[in-house]
C-alpha positions as CSV (number, residue, x, y, z in Angstrom):
1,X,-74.7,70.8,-202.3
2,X,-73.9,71.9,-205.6
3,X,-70.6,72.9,-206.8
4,X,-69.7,74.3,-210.2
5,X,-66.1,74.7,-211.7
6,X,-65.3,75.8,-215.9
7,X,-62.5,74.8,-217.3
8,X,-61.7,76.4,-221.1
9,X,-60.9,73.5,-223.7
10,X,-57.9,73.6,-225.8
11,X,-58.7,73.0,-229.4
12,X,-56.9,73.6,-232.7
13,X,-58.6,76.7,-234.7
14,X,-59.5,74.3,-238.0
15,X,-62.4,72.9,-235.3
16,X,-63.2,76.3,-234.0
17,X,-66.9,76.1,-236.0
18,X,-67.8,72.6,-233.4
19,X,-65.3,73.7,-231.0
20,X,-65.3,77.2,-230.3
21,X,-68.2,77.5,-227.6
22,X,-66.9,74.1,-225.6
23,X,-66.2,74.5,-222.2
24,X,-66.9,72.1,-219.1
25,X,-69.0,72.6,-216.5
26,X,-68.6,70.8,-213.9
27,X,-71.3,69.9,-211.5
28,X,-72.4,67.8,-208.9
29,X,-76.0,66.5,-208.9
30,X,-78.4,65.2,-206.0
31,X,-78.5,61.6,-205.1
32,X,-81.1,60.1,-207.8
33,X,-84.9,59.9,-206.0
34,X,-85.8,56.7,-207.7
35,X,-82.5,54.5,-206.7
36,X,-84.3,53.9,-203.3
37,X,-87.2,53.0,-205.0
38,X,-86.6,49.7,-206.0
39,X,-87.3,45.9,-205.6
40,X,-83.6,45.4,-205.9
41,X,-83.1,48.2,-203.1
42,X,-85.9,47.4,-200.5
43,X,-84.5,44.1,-200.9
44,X,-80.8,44.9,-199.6
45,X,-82.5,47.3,-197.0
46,X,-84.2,44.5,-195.7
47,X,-81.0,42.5,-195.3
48,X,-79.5,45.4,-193.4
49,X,-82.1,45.7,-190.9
50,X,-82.2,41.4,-190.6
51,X,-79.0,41.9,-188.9
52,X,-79.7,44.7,-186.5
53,X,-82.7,42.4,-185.8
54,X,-81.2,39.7,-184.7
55,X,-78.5,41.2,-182.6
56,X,-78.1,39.7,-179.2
57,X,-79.9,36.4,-180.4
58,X,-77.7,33.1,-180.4
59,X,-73.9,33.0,-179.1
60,X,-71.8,35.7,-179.6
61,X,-69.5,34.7,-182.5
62,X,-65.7,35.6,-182.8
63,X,-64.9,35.7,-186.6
64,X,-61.6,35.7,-188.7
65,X,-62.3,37.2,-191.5
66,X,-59.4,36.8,-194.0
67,X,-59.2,39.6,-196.6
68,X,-59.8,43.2,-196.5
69,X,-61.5,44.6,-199.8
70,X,-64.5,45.3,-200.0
71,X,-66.0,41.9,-199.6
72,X,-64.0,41.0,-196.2
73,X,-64.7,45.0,-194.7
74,X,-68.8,44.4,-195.6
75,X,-69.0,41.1,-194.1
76,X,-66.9,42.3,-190.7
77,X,-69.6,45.9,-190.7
78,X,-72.8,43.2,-191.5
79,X,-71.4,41.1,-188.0
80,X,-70.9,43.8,-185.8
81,X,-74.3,44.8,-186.7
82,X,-75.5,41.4,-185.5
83,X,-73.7,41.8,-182.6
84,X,-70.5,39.5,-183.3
85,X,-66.5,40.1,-183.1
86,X,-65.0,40.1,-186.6
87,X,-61.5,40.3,-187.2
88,X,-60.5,41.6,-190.3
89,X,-56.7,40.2,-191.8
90,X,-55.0,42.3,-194.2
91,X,-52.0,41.2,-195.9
92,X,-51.2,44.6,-197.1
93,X,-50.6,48.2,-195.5
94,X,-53.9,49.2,-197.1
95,X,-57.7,48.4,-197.6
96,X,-59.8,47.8,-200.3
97,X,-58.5,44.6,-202.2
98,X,-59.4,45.8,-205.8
99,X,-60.4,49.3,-205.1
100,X,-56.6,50.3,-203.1
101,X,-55.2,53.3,-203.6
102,X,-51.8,54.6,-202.4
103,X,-49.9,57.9,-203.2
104,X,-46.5,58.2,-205.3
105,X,-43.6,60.4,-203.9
106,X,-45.0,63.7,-205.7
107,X,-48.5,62.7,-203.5
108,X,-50.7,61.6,-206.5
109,X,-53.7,58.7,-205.4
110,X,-52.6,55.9,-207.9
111,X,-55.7,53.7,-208.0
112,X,-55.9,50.1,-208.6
113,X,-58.5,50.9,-211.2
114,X,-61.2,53.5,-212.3
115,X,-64.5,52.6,-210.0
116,X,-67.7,53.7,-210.9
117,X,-70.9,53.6,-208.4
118,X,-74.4,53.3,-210.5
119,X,-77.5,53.8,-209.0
120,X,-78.6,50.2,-209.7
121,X,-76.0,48.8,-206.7
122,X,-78.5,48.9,-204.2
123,X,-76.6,47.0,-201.6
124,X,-73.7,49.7,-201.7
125,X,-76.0,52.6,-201.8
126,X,-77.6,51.3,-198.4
127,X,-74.4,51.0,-197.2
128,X,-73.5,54.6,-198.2
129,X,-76.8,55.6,-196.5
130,X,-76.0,52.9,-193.6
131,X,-72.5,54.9,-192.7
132,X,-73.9,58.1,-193.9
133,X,-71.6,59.4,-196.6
134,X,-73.6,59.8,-199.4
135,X,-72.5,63.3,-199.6
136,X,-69.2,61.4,-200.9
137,X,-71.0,60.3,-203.9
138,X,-70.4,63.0,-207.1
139,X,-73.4,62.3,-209.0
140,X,-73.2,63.1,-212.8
141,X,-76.0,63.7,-215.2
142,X,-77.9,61.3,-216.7
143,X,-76.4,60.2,-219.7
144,X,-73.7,57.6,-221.1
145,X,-71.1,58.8,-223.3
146,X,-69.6,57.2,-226.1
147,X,-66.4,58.7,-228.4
148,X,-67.2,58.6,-231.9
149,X,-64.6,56.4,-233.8
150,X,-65.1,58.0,-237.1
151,X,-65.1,61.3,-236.0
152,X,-61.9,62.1,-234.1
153,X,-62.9,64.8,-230.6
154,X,-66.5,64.4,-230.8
155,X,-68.8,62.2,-228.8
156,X,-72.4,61.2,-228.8
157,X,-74.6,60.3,-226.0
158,X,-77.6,58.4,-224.5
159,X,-79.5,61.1,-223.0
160,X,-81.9,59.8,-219.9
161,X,-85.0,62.4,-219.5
162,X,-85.8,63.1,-215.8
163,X,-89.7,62.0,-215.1
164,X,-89.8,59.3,-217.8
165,X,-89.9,55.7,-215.8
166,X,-88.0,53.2,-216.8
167,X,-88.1,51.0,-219.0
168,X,-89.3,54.0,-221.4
169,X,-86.6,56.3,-220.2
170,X,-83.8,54.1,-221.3
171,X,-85.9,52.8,-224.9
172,X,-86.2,57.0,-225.4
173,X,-82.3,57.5,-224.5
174,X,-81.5,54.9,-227.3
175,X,-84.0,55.7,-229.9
176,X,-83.7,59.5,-229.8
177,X,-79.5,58.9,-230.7
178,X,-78.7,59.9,-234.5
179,X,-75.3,58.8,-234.3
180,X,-75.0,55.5,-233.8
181,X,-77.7,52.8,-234.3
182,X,-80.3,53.5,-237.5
183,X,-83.6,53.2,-236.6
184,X,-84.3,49.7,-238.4
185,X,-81.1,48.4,-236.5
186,X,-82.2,49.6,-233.2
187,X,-85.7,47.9,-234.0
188,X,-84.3,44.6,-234.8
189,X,-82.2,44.6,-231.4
190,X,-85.1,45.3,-229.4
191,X,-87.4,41.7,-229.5
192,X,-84.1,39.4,-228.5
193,X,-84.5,40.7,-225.4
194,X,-88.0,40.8,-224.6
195,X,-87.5,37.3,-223.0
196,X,-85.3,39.0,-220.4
197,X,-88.2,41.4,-219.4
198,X,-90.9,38.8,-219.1
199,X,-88.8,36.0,-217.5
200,X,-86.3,37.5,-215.7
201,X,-83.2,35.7,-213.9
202,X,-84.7,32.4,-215.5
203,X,-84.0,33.3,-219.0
204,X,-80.7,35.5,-218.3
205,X,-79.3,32.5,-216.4
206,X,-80.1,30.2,-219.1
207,X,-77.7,32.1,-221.7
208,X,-74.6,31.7,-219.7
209,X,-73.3,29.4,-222.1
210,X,-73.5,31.5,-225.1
211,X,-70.8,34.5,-226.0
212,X,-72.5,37.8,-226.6
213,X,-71.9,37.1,-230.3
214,X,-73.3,33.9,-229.9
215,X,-76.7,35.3,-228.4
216,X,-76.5,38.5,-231.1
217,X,-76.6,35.8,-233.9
218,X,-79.0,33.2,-231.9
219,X,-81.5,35.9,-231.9
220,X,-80.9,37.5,-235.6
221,X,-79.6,41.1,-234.0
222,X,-77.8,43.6,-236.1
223,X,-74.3,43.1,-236.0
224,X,-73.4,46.7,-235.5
225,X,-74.9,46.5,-232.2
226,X,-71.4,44.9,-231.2
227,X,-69.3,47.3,-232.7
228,X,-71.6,50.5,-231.5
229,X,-72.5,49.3,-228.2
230,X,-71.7,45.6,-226.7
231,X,-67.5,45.8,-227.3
232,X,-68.1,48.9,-224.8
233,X,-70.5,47.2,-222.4
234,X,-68.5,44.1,-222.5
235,X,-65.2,45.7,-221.6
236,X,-66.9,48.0,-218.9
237,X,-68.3,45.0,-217.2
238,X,-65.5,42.4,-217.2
239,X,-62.7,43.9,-219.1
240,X,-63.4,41.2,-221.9
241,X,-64.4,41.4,-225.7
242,X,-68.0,40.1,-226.9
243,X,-66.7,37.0,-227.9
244,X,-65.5,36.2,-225.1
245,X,-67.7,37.1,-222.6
246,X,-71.0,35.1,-221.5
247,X,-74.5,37.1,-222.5
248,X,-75.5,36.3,-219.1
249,X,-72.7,39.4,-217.5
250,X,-74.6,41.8,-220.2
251,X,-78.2,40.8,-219.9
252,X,-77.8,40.6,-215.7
253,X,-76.7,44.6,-216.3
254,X,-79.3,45.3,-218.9
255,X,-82.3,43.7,-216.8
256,X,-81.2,46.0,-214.2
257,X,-81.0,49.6,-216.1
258,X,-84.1,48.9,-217.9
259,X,-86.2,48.0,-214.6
260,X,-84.7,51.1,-212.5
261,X,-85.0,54.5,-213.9
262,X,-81.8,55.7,-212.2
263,X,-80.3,52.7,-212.5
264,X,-77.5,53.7,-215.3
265,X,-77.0,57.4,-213.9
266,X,-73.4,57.2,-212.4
267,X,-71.4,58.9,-209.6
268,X,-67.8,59.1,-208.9
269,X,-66.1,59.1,-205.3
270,X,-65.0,62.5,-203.8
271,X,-61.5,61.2,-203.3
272,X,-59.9,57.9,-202.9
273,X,-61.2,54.5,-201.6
274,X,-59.5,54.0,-199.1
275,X,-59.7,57.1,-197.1
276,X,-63.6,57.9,-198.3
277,X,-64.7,54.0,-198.5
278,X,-62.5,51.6,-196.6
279,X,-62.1,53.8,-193.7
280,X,-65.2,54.5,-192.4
281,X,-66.1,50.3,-192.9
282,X,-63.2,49.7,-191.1
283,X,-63.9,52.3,-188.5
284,X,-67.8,51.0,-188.3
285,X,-66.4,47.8,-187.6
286,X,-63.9,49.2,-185.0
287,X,-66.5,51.2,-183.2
288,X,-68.8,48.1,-182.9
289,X,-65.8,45.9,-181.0
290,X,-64.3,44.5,-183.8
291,X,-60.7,44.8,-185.0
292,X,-59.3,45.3,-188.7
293,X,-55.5,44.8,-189.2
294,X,-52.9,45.4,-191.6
295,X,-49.6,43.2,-192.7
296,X,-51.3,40.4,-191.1
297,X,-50.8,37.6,-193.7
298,X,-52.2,33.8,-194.0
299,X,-49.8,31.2,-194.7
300,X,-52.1,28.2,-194.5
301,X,-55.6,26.9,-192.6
302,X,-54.9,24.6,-189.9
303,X,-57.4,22.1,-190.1
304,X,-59.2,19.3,-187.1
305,X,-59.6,15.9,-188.2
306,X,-62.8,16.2,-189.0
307,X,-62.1,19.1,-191.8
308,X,-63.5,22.0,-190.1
309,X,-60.6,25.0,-189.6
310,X,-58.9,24.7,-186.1
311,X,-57.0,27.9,-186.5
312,X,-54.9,30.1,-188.9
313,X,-51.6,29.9,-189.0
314,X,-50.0,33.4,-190.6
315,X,-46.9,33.9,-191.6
316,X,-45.4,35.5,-188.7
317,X,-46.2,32.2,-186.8
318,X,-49.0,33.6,-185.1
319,X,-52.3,31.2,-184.7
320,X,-55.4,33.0,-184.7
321,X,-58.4,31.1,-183.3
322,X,-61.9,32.0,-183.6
323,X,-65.3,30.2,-184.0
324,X,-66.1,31.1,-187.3
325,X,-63.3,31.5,-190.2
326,X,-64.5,33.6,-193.6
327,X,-62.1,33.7,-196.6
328,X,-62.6,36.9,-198.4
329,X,-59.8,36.5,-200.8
330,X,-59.8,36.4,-204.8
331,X,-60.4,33.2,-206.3
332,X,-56.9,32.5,-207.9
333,X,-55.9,33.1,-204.0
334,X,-58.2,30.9,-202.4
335,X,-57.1,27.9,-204.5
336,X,-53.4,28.5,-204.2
337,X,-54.5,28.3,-200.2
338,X,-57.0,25.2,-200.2
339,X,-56.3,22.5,-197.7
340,X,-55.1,19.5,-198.7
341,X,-58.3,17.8,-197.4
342,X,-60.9,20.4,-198.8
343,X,-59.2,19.9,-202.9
344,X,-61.2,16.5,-203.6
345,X,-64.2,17.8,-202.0
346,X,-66.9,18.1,-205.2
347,X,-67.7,22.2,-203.6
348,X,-64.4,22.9,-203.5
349,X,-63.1,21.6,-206.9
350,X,-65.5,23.7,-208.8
351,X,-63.7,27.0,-208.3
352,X,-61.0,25.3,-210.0
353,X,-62.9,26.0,-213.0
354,X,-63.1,29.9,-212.2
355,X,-59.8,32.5,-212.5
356,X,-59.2,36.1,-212.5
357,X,-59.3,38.3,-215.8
358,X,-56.2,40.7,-216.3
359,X,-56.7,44.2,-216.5
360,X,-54.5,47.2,-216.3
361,X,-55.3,50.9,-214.7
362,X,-53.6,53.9,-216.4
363,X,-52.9,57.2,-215.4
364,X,-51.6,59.8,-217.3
365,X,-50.6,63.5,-215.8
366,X,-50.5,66.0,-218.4
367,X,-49.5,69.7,-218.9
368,X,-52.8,71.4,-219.6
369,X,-56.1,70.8,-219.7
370,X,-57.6,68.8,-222.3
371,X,-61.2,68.6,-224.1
372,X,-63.2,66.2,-221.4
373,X,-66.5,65.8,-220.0
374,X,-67.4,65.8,-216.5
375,X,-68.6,62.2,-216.5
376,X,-67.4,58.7,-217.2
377,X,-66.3,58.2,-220.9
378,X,-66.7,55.2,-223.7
379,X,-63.8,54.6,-225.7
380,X,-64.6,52.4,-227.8
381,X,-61.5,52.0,-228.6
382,X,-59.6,48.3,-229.7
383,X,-57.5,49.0,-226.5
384,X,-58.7,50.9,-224.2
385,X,-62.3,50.6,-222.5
386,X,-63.9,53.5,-220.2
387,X,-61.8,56.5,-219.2
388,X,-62.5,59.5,-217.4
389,X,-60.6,63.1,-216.6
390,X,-60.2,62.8,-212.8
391,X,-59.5,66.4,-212.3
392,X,-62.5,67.6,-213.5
393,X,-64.9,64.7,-212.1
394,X,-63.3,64.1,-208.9
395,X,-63.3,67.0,-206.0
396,X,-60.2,65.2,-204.7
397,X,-58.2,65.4,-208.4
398,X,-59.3,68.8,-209.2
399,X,-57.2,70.9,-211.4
400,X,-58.2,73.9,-213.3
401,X,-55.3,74.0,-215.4
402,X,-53.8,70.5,-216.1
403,X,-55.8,67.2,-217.0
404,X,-54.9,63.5,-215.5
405,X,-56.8,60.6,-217.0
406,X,-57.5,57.3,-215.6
407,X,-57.8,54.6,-218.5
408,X,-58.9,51.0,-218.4
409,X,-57.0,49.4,-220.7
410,X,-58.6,46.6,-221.6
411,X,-58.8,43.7,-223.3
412,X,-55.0,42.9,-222.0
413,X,-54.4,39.0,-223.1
414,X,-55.9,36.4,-225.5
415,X,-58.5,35.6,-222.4
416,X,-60.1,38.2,-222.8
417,X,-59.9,38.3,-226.2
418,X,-57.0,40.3,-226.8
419,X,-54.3,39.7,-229.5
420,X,-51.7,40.7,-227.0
421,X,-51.0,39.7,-223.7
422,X,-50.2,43.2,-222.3
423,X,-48.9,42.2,-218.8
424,X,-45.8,40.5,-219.4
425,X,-45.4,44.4,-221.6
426,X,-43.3,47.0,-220.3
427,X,-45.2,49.8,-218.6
428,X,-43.4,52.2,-221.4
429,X,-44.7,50.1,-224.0
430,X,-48.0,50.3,-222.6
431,X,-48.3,54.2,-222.1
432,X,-46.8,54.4,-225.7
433,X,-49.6,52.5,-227.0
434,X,-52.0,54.3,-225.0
435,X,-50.7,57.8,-226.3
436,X,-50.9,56.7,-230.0
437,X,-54.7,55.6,-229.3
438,X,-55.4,58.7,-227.8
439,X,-53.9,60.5,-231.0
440,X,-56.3,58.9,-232.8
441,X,-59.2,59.6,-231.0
442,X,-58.3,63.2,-230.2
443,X,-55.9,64.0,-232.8
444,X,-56.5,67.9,-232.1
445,X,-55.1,68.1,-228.8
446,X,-52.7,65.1,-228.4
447,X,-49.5,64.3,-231.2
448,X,-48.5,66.1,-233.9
449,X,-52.0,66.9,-235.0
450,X,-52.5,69.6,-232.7
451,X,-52.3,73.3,-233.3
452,X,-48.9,73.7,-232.5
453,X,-47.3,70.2,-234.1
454,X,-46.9,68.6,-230.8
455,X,-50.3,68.6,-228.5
456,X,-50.5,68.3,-224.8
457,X,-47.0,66.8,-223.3
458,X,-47.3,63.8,-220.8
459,X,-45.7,64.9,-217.7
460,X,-45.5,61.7,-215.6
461,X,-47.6,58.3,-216.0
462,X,-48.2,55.2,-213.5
463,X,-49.6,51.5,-215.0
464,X,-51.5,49.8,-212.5
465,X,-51.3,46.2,-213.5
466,X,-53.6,43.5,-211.8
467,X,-52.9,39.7,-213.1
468,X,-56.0,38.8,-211.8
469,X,-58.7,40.9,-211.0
470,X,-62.3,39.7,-210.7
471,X,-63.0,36.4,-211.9
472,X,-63.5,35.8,-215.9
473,X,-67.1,35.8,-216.8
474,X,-66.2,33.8,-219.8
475,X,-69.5,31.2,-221.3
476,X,-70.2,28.3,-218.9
477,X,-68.8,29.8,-215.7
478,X,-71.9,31.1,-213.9
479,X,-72.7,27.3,-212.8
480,X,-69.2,27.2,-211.1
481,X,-69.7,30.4,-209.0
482,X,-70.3,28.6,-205.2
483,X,-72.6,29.5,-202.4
484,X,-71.4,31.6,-199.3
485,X,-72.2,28.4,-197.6
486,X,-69.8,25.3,-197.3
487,X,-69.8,22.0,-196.5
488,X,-67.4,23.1,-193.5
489,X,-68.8,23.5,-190.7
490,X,-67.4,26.9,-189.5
491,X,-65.8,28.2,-192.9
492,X,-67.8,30.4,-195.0
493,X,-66.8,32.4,-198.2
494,X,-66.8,36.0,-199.7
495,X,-66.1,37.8,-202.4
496,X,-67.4,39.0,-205.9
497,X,-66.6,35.6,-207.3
498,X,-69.1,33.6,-205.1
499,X,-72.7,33.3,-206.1
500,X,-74.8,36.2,-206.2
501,X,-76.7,38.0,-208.8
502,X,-74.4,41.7,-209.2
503,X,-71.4,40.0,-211.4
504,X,-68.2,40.8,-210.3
505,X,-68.4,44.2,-209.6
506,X,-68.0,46.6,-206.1
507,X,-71.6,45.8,-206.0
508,X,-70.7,42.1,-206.3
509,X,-68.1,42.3,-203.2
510,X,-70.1,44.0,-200.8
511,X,-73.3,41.7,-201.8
512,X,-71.1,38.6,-201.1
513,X,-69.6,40.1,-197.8
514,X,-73.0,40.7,-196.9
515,X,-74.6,37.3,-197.5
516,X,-71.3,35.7,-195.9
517,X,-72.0,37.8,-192.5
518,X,-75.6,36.2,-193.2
519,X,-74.3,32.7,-193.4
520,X,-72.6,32.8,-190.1
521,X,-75.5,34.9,-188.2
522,X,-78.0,32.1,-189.1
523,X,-75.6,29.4,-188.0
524,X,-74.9,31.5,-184.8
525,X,-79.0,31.3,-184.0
526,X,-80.4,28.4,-185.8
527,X,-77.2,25.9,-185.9
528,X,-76.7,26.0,-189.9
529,X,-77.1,28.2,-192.9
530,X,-80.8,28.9,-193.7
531,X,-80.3,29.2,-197.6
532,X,-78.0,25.9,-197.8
533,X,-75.4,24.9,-200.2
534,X,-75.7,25.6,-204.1
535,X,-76.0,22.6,-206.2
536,X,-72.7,21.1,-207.6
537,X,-72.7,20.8,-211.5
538,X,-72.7,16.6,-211.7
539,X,-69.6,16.6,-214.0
540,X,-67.7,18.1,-211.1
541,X,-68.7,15.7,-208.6
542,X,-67.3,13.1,-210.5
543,X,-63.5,14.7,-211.4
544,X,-63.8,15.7,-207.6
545,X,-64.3,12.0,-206.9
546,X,-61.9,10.8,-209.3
547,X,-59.1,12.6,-208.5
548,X,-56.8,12.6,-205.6
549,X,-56.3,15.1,-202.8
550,X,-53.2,17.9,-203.3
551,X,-51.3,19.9,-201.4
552,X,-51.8,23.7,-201.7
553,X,-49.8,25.6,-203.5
554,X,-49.7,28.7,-200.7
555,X,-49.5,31.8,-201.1
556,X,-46.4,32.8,-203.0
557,X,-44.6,35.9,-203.2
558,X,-44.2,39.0,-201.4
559,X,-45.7,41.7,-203.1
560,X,-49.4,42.8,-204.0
561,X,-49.9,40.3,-206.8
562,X,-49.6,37.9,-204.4
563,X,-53.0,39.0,-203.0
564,X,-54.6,39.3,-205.9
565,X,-54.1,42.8,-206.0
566,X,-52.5,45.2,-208.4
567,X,-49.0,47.6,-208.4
568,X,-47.2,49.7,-210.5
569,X,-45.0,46.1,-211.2
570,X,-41.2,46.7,-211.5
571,X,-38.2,44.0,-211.8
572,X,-39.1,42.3,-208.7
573,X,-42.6,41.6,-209.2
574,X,-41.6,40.8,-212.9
575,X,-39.9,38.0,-211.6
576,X,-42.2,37.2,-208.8
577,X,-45.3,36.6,-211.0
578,X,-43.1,34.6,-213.3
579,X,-42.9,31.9,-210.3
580,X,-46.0,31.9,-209.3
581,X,-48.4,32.8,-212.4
582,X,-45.9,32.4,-215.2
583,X,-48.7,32.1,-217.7
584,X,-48.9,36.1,-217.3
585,X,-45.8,37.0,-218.4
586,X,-45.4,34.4,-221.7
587,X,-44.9,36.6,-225.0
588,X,-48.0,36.1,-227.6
589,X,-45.0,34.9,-229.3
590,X,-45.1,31.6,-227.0
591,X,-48.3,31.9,-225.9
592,X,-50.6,28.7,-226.2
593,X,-54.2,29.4,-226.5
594,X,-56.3,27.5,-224.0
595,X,-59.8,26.8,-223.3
596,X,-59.8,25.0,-220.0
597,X,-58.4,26.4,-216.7
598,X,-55.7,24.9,-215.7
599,X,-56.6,23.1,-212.6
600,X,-53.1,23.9,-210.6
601,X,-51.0,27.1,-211.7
């Protein structure tokens, strides 16, 4: 179905020659016909119908799955397709881990950040299929959409022609833009990655120890390619500048949108995640005899002599007891929870070498409607990275009259490349840093540039602050990423972070849930994982051997940071993440740059 809604722009009357005839239309498209047509998509089909396959073969298999994102609700759906009992544990009063929503006192969704569903996640798009709400996916057209930095209110696109295959389809979109690449400069970008075409995973793999930069100036490409195009890729993909970030996340991304022809078209959620997502894997997992709580929190593995997980103990005192044990928790989490016996094991000590990236969620309510586009929008902007005017993209949002913008603000510490570490900011300081941006960018509709000397007012705001959101995908990391499989007999892991070939991303989650759920339905038939354990980088088994077993830390504090999730942050969690990630909330003023991970926060 097909639904159309116009909203007039506001502009100031100098524009009226480039502005006068704007106005949005906003419309839904059909599900892409090519996104099941894929390698990358038979492939996770395939997966999908392994389990229903294999249902009622081997022992039926209770399962404590601890975490409920994404990762944790895809491996529980994956097991009950196979025919086990998962149990889902939740430390918070909502699902989805990264993708949580919850509703202010006025009844506004505040979202933990601004999620995006491309056509080249083929694991999620069978699982939309597989609980059959696709009709919950707004498709957009096919384009990406950039802001143009030196000319304030306008933007230019890459326009993706319906019928022409990929890779042409995406070469065309690029080569037929005016505005941002000359033709020599997007001719000289094009042979670097001609190795990615022809050798695949091999050669993206390979270039995980090199920055973006790094590979830009390897391979002699123009350097306006970072400032037109890679400082908005990187910051899309892991909230992290090009210098920062390994050419691996970027070429992984790339290999995929120029071998899918609707790989790059996008689609927004009707509504939010939890209720149109979460729900209905939670309820998939209900329906099949599996259980999915809330507030139920782990306080530590209990552990048999032998290593392998006798039981978890939670917080409330409760010990829960199964035959299988899956931690679907964010990295930082899972080593603030690793037994004591587990931290010298070589496996185990490599995810000491992998930690969250900060990024912060804005969203900003204002009093009329503003110029937008019905689609997802690239800043590229020094602060802030994709953005996107909910109440005209999401059926859920939609306003007529008044605008509210979701922001990623990102790059938010020296990590990620930033020159400011924005979480230990106030949210004020944040949103007034924001505003001026936006000033900038649309100086006729926002701040004193505006028609009437003071441009649309901000009615209320929220900052959505996560300390650690999915792992950073900083050079040399890859190798670190570990298998679903351990060396523990009945322990398995999930999550975004393990190793899988979708970064970390909503596609990355579900992927690792999914291969977790594999893990334990080829023990539960054939005694032991059929893929094995990935190789441990040799350096690692030697600190692992060198070092001496700790205690874990545990999981401190109360609130959502504790999970690994993010919250409008107030006094209290102020002062909670000060105890137990005090790193976060050190003024650039005192801030030490690093370039190892500290191996115990």
């Amino acid at each position: 179905m097909t639904a159309r809604r116009v909203a007039q722009s506001r502009v100031a009357p100098a524009a009226a020659s480039r502005a006068r005839a704007l106005r949005v239309v906003a419309k839904d498209y059909p599900k892409p016909d090519k996104i099941s047509d894929t390698d990358n998509y038979r492939e996770g089909a395939a997966l999908s119908q392994k389990f229903k396959e294999l249902k009622g073969m081997g022992k039926k298999k209770k399962v404590a799955i601890v975490g409920g994102g994404l990762s944790g609700l895809a491996c529980a759906k994956y097991l009950v397709d196979a025919g086990h009992e998962p149990i889902v544990l939740e430390g918070r009063d909502v699902l989805g881990g990264k993708v949580s929503a919850w509703q202010d006192k006025d009844g506004d969704w505040i979202e933990t950040g601004l999620h995006i569903f491309f056509g080249a996640y083929p694991n999620m798009m069978n699982l939309f299929a597989e609980l059959d709400i696709e009709d919950r996916l707004q498709w957009k057209v096919h384009k990406m959409i950039f802001a143009m930095q030196e000319l304030p209110g306008e933007f230019t696109t890459f326009d993706f022609m319906k019928g022409i295959p990929a890779p042409l389809n995406f070469g065309l979109a690029i080569l037929l833009n005016q505005k941002m690449l000359s033709l020599p400069e997007k001719l000289q970008t094009a042979p670097p990655l001609i190795p990615m075409l022809i050798e695949g995973q091999d050669f993206i793999d390979a270039q995980d120890e090199l920055s973006v930069l790094d590979f830009m100036r390897k391979y002699g490409m123009p350097e306006r390619i970072n400032e037109e195009v890679f400082i908005s890729m990187a910051k899309a993909l892991d909230f992290i500048d090009p210098d920062k970030l390994s050419m691996t996340v970027v070429l992984t991304a790339m290999n995929r949108f120029l071998n899918e022809t609707d790989g790059l078209q996008m689609a927004f959620l009707d509504g939010n995640q939890p209720d149109r997502l979460c729900a209905p894997m939670a309820d998939h997992v209900k329906a099949g005899g599996g259980e999915v709580r809330m507030k139920a929190r782990l306080k530590e593995f209990v552990l048999n002599d032998d290593g392998s997980v006798k039981c978890l103990k939670m917080t409330n005192g409760e010990e829960i007891v199964a035959d299988e044990y899956v931690s679907a928790v964010p990295v930082d989490v899972m080593k603030r929870l690793l037994p004591k016996k587990w931290s010298n094991m070589p496996f185990f000590h490599q995810i000491q070498n992998l930690e969250g990236i900060p990024v912060i969620n804005i969203h900003l309510w204002f009093d009329r409607k503003l110029q937008n586009v019905d689609h997802l929008c690239f800043s590229r902007s020094p602060l802030l990275s994709v953005y996107a005017d909910m109440s005209t993209t999401c059926k859920e949002y939609y306003d007529e009259e008044k605008s509210m913008l979701e922001l990623v603000f990102a790059p938010c510490s020296p990590l990620a490349g930033g020159n400011t570490n924005w979480i230990a900011k106030s949210n004020q300081e944040i949103v007034d840093a924001t505003m001026k941006e936006l000033e900038r960018l649309f100086p006729l509709e926002i701040g004193p540039g505006s028609p009437d000397g003071v441009g649309a007012k901000l009615l209320k705001h929220a900052v959505v602050k996560t300390p650690r959101s999915v792992y950073a995908a900083i050079p040399g990391r890859n190798k670190y990423r570990p298998s679903q499989a351990t060396p523990i007999s009945n322990f398995t892991l999930a999550g975004d972070w393990t190793s899988q070939k979708f970064l970390g991303s909503m596609e990355g989650a579900v992927l690792g849930g999914k291969l977790a759920a594999e893990v334990v339905t080829d023990k539960a038939i054939y005694g032991g994982p059929t893929k094995g354990i990935k190789k441990i980088v040799p350096d690692v088994v030697k600190e692992a051997n060198a070092m001496e077993a700790r205690e874990p830390e545990g999981s401190k504090g109360e609130s959502e940071l504790s999970y690994g999730a993010g919250c409008v942050m107030g006094e209290e969690q102020e002062k909670e993440l000060a105890v137990f990630d005090p790193e976060q909330m050190v003024t650039m003023d005192n801030y030490v740059a690093r370039e190892s991970i500290p191996v115990s926060r």
